[in-house]
C-alpha positions in Angstrom: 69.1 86.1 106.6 70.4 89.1 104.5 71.5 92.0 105.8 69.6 95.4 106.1 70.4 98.1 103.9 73.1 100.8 105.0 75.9 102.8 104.1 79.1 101.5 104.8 82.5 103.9 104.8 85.7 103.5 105.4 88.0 106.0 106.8 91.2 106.8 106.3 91.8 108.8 109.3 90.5 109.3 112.8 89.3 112.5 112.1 86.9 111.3 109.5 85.7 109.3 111.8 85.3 111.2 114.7 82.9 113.8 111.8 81.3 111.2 110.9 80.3 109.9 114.1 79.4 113.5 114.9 76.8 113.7 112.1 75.5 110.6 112.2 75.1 110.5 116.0 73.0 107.1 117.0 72.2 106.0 113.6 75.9 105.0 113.2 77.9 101.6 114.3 81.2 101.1 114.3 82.6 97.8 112.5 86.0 96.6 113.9 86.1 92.5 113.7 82.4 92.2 113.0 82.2 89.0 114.7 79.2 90.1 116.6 78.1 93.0 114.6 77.1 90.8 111.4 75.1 88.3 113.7 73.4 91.4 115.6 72.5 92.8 111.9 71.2 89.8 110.3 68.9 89.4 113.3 67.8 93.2 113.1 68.5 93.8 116.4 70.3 97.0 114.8 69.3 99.3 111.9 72.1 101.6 111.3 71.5 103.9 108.6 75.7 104.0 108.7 78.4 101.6 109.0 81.9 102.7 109.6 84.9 100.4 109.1 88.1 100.6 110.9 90.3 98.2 109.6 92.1 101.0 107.5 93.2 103.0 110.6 96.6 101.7 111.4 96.9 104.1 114.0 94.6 102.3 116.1 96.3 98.9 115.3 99.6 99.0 117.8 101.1 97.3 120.9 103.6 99.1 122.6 105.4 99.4 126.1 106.5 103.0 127.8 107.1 103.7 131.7 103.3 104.4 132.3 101.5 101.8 130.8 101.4 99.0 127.9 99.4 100.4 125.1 96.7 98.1 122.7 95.2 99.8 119.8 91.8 98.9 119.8 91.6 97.6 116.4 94.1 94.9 117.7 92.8 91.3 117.0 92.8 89.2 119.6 94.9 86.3 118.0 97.8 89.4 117.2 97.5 90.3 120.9 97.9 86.8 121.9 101.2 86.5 119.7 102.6 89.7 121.2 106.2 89.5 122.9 105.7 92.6 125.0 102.1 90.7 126.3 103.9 87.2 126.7 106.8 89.3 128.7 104.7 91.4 130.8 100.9 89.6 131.0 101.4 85.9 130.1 98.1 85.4 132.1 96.4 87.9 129.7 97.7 84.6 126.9 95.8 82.2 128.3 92.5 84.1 128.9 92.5 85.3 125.3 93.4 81.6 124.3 89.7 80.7 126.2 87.9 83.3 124.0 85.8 81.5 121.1 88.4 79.5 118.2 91.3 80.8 116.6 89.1 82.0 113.5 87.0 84.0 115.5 89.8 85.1 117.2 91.7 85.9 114.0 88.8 88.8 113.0 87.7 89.8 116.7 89.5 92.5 118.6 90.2 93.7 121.9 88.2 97.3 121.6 85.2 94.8 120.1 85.2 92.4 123.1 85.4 95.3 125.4 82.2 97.0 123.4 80.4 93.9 123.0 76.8 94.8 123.9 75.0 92.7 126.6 72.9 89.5 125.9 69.8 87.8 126.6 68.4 84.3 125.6 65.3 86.8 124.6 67.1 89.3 122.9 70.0 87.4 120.7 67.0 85.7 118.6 66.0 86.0 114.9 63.7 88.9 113.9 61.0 86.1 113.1 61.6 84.8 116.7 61.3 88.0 118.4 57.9 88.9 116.2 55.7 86.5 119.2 56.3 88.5 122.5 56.4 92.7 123.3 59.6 94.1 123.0 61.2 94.0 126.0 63.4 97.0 127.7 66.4 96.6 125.9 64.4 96.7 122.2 62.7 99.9 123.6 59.5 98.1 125.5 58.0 98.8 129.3 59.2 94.6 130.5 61.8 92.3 131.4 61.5 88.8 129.9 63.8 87.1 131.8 62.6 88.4 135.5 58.4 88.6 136.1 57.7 92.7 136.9 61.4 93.1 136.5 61.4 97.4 136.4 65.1 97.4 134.2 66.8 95.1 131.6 68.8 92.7 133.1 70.6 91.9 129.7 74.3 90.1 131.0 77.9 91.5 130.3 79.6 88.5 128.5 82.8 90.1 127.9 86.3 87.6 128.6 88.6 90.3 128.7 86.9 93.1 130.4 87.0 91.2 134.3 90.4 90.3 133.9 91.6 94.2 132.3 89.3 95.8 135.6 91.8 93.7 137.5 95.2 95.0 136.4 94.0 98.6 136.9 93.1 99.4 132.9 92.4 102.6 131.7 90.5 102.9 128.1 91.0 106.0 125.7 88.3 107.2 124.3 88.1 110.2 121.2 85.8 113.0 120.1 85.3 115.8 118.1 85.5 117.3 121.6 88.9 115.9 122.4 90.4 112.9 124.0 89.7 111.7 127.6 91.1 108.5 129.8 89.0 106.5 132.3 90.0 103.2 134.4 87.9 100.4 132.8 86.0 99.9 135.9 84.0 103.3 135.4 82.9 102.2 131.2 80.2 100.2 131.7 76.7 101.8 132.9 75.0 98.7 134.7 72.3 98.9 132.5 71.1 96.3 130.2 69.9 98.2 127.5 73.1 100.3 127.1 76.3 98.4 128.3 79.0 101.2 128.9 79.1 105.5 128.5 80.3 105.5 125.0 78.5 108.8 123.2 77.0 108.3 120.0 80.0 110.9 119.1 82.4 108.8 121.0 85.3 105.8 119.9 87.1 103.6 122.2 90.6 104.0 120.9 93.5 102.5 123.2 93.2 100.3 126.1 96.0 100.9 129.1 97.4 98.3 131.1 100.2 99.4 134.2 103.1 97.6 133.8 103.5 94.1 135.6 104.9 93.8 139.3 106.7 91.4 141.1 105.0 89.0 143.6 101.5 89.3 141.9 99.5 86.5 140.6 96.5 86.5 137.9 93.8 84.3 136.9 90.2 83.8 135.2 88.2 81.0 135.6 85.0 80.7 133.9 81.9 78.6 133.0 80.5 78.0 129.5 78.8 75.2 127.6 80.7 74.4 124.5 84.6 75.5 125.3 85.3 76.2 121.4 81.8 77.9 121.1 80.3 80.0 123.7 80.2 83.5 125.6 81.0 82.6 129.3 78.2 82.0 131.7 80.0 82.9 134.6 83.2 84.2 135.3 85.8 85.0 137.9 89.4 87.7 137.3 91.6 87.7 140.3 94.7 89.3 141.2 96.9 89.1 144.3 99.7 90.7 145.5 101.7 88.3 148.1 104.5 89.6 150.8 107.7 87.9 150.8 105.9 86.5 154.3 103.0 85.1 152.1 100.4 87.0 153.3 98.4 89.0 150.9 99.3 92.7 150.0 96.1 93.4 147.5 93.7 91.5 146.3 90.5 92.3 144.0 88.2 89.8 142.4 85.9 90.8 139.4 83.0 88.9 138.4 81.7 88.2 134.8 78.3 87.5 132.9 76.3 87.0 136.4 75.0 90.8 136.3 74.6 93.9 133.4 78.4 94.8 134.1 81.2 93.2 135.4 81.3 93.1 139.5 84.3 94.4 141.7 84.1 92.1 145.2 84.5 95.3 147.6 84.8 92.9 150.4 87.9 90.7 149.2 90.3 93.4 150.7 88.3 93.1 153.9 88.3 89.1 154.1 91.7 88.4 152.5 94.5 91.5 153.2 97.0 91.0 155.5 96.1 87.2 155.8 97.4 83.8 154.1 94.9 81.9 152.1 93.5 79.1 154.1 91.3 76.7 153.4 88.7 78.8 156.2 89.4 82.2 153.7 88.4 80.0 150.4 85.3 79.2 152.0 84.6 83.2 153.2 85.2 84.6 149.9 83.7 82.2 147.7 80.4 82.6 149.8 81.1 86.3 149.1 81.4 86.0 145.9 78.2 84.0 145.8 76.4 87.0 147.4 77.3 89.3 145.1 76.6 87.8 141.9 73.4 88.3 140.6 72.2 85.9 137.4 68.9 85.9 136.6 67.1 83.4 134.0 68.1 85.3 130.7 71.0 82.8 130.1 70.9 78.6 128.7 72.5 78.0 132.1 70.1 78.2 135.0 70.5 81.0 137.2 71.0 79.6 140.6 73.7 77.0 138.9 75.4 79.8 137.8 75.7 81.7 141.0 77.0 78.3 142.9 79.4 77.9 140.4 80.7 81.6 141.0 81.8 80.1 143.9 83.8 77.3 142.7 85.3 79.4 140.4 86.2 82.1 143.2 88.4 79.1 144.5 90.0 77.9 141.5 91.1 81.4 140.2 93.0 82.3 143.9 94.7 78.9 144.0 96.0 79.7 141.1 96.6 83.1 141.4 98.4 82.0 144.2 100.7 79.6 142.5 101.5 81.9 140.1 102.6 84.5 143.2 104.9 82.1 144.1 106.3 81.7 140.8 104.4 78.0 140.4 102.9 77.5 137.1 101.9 74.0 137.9 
């Protein structure tokens, strides 16, 4: 499948691309790695009449530490991120959940701004022009229907993203730039919960930097998640946690973040409820994983099926606090 016919530039500053995202508005698309961006264009699932490249713009290729936060550029490829000393120092967990993210090729091109962006997916959606050409469009290709849920009123297009879960746990803050100016938001308040338009970037808008507060002592981190081909696949369910233990081993904080079982990634509200001020029992595991369970939401727009999924949050749920645990505890076994 060739490509559609665009123009492609490529910046030299942030300032030409903050005009040119002003004047082009919506018929622009930013290409950082392209991993996902050359599939998505092949399959005319996009028809820029611009393409803007921002692998000149050094500036927003960086990993640094201050007193507020650890800052990643967000041109930063995923396989530089997972070679940083400040990251392997302050977030080894952060390591290993980039180290379950595609292969190292992949890894090598895609970055963490890209992963963060990546729009949501749908076993309808993510198909060939050719493929789509059968059915009506649906919401998410401007239609009035859901393919994946009968009547459904909204696209239910899931949020695949690895990184974003885990970054909602550690309490990250994104950057993001305008002609207007600058602004910073926690990642928990970017994405929309809708389908058809993952997160609140403007047409005018560029995620720039991505904030992560520095590690503490006595907490533990994990992700857990489900996919078919380990090398090869978006996730199909997946579970962040982090936990804060007391010297008397009951738990300080606690939040859990779900992945790919909804149009955004889920915040349990309830784990502080179940789990502060207690020590993780067997009983507990059982509570929050049914919680968990509850709140996910996957509907039949995946190769998985849905209700497998959802069980599976569950599972997951358990796996992720063990180890969270462990790692509270300073046990890496």
């Amino acid at each position: 499948m060739n490509l559609p016919p665009f123009q492609f530039k490529q910046p030299k500053s942030l300032d030409e691309v903050t005009s040119l995202l002003q004047e082009y508005g919506d018929k622009a698309t930013i290409l950082a790695g392209g991993t996902i961006l050359i599939v998505a264009l092949r399959y005319r699932l996009i028809e820029p009449t611009l393409v803007i490249c921002l692998k000149e713009l050094k500036i927003l290729n960086h990993i640094y530490k201050n007193d507020k936060a650890i800052n990643i550029g967000s041109m930063v490829p995923l396989e530089v991120l997972e070679r940083s000393e400040i990251i392997k120092n302050e977030y080894p967990s952060l390591i290993s959940v980039i180290q379950k993210i595609a292969v190292p090729p992949i890894r090598n091109q895609a970055t963490i701004g890209g992963n963060i962006c990546l729009d949501n997916r749908c076993i309808f959606y993510n198909q060939s022009e050719f493929w789509r050409s059968v059915q009506k469009p649906c919401f998410k290709l401007g239609g009035e229907l859901c393919h994946a849920v009968e009547k459904g009123k909204r696209c239910q297009a899931v949020y695949s993203g690895d990184l974003a879960p885990f970054l909602i746990a550690l309490g990250a803050n994104v950057k993001i730039i305008s002609k207007e100016g600058e602004k910073l938001i926690k990642l928990s308040e970017f994405f929309t919960g809708r389908g058809e338009k993952p997160n609140i970037l403007k047409p005018n808008e560029l995620l720039t930097e991505i904030q992560i507060p520095p590690a503490e002592p006595g907490v533990g981190l994990s992700y857990e998640k489900l996919r078919i081909r380990e090398g090869m696949d978006f996730p199909m369910a997946g579970v962040a946690v982090k936990v804060k233990e007391k010297q008397d081993g009951t738990i300080e904080k606690i939040k859990v973040v779900l992945g790919s079982v909804g149009t955004a990634p889920i915040e349990v509200s309830k784990a502080t409820t179940i789990l502060a001020g207690q020590k993780l029992t067997e009983e507990l595991l059982q509570k929050i994983s049914k919680e968990t369970m509850e709140v996910a939401r996957p509907v039949g727009n995946l190769i998985i099926n849905s209700e497998y999924r959802r069980k599976m949050i569950g599972v997951l749920t358990k796996r992720a606090l063990i180890q969270a645990f462990k790692m509270a505890k300073g046990n890496w076994s």
